[in-house]
N, C-alpha and C positions, 0 to 999 in steps of 0.2 A: 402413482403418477409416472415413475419410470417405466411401464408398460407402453408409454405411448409414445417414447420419443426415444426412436431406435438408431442409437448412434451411428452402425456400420452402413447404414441408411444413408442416415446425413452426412457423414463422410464423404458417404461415394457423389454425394446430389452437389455436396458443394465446389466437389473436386472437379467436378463435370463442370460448372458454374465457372470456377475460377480456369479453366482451361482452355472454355468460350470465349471468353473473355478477353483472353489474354491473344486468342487466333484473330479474332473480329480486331483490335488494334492495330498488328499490325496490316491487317487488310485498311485499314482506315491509316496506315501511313508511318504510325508510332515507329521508330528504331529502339524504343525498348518499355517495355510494360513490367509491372507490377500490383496483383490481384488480393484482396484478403476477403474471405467471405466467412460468414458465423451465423448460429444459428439456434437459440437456448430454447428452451421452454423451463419455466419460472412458477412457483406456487408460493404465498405469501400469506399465512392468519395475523391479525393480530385481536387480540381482545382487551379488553379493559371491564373489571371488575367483576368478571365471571362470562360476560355479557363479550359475541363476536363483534368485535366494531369494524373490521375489514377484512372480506376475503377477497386473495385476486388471483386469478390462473392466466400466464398470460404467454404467448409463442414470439419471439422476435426475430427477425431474420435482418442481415445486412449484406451489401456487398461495395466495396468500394477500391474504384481505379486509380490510379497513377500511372498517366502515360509521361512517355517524352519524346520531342523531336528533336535529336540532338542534344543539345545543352538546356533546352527548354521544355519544361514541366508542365503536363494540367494535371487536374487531380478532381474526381466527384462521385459521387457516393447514392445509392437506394435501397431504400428497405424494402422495394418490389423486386421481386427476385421472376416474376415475367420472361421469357427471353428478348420480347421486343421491348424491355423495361432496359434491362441488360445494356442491349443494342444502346439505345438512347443514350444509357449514360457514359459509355466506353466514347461514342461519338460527338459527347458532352467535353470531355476531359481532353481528347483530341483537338476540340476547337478552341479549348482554353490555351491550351500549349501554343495555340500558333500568335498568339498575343502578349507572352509573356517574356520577360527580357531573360536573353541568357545566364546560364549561370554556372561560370565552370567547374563548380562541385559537387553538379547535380548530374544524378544517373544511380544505374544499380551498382548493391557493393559487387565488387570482383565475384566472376566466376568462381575462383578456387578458393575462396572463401566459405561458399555453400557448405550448410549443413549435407555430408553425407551419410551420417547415420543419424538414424531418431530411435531411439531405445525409447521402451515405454515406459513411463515417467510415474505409472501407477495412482496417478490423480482422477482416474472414473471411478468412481461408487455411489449409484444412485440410489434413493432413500426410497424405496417400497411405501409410500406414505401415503396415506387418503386424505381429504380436505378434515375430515370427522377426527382423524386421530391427530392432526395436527389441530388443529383447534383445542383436542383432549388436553397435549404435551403442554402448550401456551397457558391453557386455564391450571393448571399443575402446576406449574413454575409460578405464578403468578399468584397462587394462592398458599403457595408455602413462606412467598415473602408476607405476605396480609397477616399470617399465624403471626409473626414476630410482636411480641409485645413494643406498644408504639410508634408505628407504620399506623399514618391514618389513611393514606390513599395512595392510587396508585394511578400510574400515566401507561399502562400496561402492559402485557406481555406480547413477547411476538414469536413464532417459527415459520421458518422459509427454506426452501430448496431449488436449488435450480441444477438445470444438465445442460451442457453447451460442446456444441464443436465448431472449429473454427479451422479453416484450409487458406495459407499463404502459398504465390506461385507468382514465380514472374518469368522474365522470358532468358534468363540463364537458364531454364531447363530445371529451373529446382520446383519443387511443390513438395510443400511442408503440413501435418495436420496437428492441431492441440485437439483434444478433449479430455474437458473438466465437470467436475459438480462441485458445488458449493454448499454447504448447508448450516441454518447455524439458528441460535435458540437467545433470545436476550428480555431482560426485565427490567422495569424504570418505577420506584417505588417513591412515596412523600414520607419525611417524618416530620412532627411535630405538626404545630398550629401556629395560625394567624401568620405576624410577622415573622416569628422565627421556623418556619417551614424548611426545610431541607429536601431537597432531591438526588437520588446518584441510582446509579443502574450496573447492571453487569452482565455478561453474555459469553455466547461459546461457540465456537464455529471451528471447520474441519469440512475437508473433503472426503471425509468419509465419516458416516454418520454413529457410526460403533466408537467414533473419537470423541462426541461428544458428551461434554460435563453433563452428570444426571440435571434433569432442569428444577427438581425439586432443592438442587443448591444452589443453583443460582438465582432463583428467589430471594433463599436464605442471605448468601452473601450479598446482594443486594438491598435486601433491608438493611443486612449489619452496617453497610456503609454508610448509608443514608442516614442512619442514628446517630454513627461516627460524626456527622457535620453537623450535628446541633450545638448552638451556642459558640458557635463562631464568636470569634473576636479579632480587629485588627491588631495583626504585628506591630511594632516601634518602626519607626525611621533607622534604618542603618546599610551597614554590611556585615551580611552573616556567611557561614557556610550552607550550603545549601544542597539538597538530596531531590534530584527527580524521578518518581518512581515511573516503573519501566513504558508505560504508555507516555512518559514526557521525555523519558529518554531518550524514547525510538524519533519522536520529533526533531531532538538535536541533531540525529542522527541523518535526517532527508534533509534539514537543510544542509547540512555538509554535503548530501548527495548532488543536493540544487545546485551547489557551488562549483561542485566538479563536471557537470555535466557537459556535454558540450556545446549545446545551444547556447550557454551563459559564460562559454570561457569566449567564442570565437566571436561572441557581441561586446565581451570586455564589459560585462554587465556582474559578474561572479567576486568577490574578499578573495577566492584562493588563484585567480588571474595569474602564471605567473609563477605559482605557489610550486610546484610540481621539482620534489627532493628536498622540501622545506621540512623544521621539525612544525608538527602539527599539534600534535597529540602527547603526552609522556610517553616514554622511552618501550615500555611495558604491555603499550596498546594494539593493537592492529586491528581491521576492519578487514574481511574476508568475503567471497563472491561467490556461491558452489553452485552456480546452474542448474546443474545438473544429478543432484541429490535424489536419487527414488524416494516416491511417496512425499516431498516436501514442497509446502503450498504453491511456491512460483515457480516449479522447475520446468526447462523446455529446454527440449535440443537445440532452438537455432531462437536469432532472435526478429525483430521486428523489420530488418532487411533479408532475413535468408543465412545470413552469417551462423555457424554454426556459433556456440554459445563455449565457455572454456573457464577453467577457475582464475579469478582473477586479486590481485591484492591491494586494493585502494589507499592502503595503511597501512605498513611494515614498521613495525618497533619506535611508531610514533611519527614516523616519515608519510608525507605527500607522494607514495609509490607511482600511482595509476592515474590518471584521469578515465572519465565515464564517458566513452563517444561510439555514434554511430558511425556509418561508412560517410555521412553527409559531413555530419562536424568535424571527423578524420580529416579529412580532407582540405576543410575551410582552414585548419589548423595546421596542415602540412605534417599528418600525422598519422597512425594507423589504426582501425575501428578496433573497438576492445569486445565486438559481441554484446553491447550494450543497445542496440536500440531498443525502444520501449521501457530503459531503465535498465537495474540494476534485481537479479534471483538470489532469493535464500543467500542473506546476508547473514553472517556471524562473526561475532564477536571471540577476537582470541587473545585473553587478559586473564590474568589469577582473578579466581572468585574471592569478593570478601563475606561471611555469611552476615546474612541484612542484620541483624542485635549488632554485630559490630561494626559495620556500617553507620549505622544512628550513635552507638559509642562514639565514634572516632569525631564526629561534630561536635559533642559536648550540647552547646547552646546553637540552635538554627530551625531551616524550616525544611519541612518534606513537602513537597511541590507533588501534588495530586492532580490539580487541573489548570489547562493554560485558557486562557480568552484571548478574542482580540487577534489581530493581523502584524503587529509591527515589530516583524523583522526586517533590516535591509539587509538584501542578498548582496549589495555591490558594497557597503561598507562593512558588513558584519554586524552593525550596531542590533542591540535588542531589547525589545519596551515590551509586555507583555502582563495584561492583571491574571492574577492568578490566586488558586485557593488550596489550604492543603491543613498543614499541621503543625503548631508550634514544636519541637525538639528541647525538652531539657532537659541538662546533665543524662544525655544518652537515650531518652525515653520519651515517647509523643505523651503528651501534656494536655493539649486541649485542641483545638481548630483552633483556625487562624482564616480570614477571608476577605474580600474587598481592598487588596492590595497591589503594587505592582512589583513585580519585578525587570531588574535590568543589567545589561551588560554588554560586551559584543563576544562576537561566536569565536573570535579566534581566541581571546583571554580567558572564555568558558571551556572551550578546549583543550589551549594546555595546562588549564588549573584542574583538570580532570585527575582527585585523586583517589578514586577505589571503582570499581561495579559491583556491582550486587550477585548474591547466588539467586535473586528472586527472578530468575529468568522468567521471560511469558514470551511463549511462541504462539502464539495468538496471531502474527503475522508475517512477514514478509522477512521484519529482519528480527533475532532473536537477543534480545537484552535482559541486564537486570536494571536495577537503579543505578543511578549514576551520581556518586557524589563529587559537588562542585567546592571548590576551595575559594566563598569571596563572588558573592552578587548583593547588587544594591536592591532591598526592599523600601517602598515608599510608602507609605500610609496615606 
């Protein structure tokens, strides 16, 4: 598949594209532009019980403007990449602007904020793969879960790849490129029968396909899991301690981010409004930002304005350091951008590891929280309502399932009742955790 989608190609096609783009504005008037264009090609198997139930090969291209006139914005977007497509929509985004009410925080970030260096960031490695052998890897994986004694079915396997480049330019004079791949292997196993059926799955992804888990274990551990949830039972009514293992962790973790960001401080919508020098966190924790890490999954030299990108510390020693803003919420906020638009790169954690056996020690009697459901978090009060499934904890040891319960609290008392992480890190994505044990949430039956 990589044979056919020649990066330094699309680089050059898009850069050409976002440069058009950016000329045609101001001939149509704009006093300042801003251009992002991309362009993947994407291969997806998935099978289910040996049997292909979905192949798809598919190419997407985007390009989307942000003009302004003055203080005033348009903004419009097409996946015809045409040049009288182009045309249309630069002269689109142009006529919006001239109707939209000012807005004195709107514009490009600063000049001298621009990224000017882009070091390669080591995130291209595309997967040599034919439709046949990805199909091969999927039916593999999927059939080493089946072997597990008591796995009766399965919701099936999948592998996928994609290669992408993307070219941001506005009319500071900056023009910026990413290119990525993605590639990743996952399987969704049943155990048991009738009523008490169990399901759970596991997967493995990396940009670069030499990082990924053999798929004949992740079968494996896919079945193991899904066995692991048979014979559920609900928890009691109480307040327990409670451990959320690292995929529920990383959730505590983006709502804290949601909280900081600055779309929701400068709407007064955000718990930590306000928050900024407050203790947050125990004294021991901190939350770290590395942009700019080689070879780690979200690194890029500049961010979603053009602003070069810089390490940042959101959480020092427990403390409300940083907030998360772009050049737009800087601003609204009377503040200055932290390199964050589009979010926040390769997030890590900097806390003493405790190793997970004594982790589940240190609880005694509680539950290890495996999966959350459900939407009810409030971001503006913190409060937090969520059902969830995982594993009863006694005297130091998981015991049996536990399921069909809820959990509750709010994010700021879950925070600083934060007392251990776990060594069971998983960089699986963005930000890198272990468990996280909580001191004191309400389960409800």
């Amino acid at each position: 598949m990589s044979g056919t989608f020649d990066i330094e190609a699309e680089r050059m096609l898009l850069t050409a594209r976002v440069e058009d783009a950016l000329a045609q504005a101001k001939q149509y008037g704009a006093t300042a532009c801003e251009v992002a264009a991309s362009a993947s090609q994407n291969m997806e198997v998935s099978v289910r019980k040996g049997d292909v139930d979905t192949l798809s090969q598919s190419r997407d291209q985007y390009i989307g403007i942000t003009v302004y006139r003055g203080q005033r914005k348009g903004s419009a977007s097409t996946s015809d990449t045409r040049p009288e497509a182009i045309r249309a929509t630069v002269e689109k985004a142009c006529d919006i602007a001239r109707f939209t009410e000012e807005d004195s925080a709107a514009g490009l970030a600063e000049a001298d904020l621009m990224a000017r260096e882009q070091p390669d960031m080591d995130q291209y490695h595309p997967w040599d793969i034919t439709a046949e052998q990805a199909i091969a890897y999927a039916q593999a994986c999927e059939e080493a879960g089946l072997a597990v004694e008591g796995i009766r079915n399965s919701e099936g396997a999948s592998c996928s790849t994609s290669s992408s480049a993307a070219v941001y330019g506005n009319s500071n004079g900056f023009i910026g490129c990413q290119q990525r791949t993605s590639h990743g292997l996952s399987c969704v196993l049943i155990a048991g029968e009738g009523d008490g059926m169990q399901r759970d799955y596991e997967y493995t992804s990396a940009r670069d396909p030499r990082q990924l888990v053999d798929g004949q274990l992740i079968g494996q551990q896919a079945a193991d899991k899904a066995l692991a949830r048979l014979g559920g039972r609900r928890p009691e009514t109480g307040r327990y301690p409670v451990v959320m293992a690292p995929a529920m962790a990383r959730t505590l973790a983006g709502h804290f981010l949601s909280a900081i960001a600055g779309g929701a401080l400068f709407r007064e919508a955000s718990f930590l409004h306000g928050a900024l020098g407050e203790r947050i966190f125990p004294e021991w924790f901190s939350l770290l930002e590395q942009p700019q890490l080689r070879g780690a999954l979200a690194s890029s030299a500049f961010d979603g304005d053009g602003v070069y990108t810089r390490d940042n510390c959101f959480v020092e020693q427990g403390t409300l350091a940083s907030y998360m803003l772009s050049a737009y919420s800087a601003r609204r906020l009377g503040m200055t951008t932290t390199g964050n638009a589009g979010g926040a790169r390769n997030l890590r954690i900097d806390a003493p590891l405790t190793a997970y056996d004594d982790l589940l020690r240190q609880i005694g009697s509680g539950v290890l929280i495996t999966e959350l459901m459900g939407q009810g978090v409030n971001t503006v009060t913190g409060d937090y309502s969520r059902g969830a499934a995982g594993f009863w904890i006694e005297d130091g040891r998981v015991a049996y399932p536990v399921e069909n319960f809820t959990i509750a609290g709010n994010l700021r008392d879950m925070f600083r009742n934060l007392q251990a992480v776990g060594d069971d890190t998983d960089v699986r994505s963005n930000l890198h955790t272990g468990s996280w044990l909580i001191d004191g949430m309400t389960l409800a039956s």
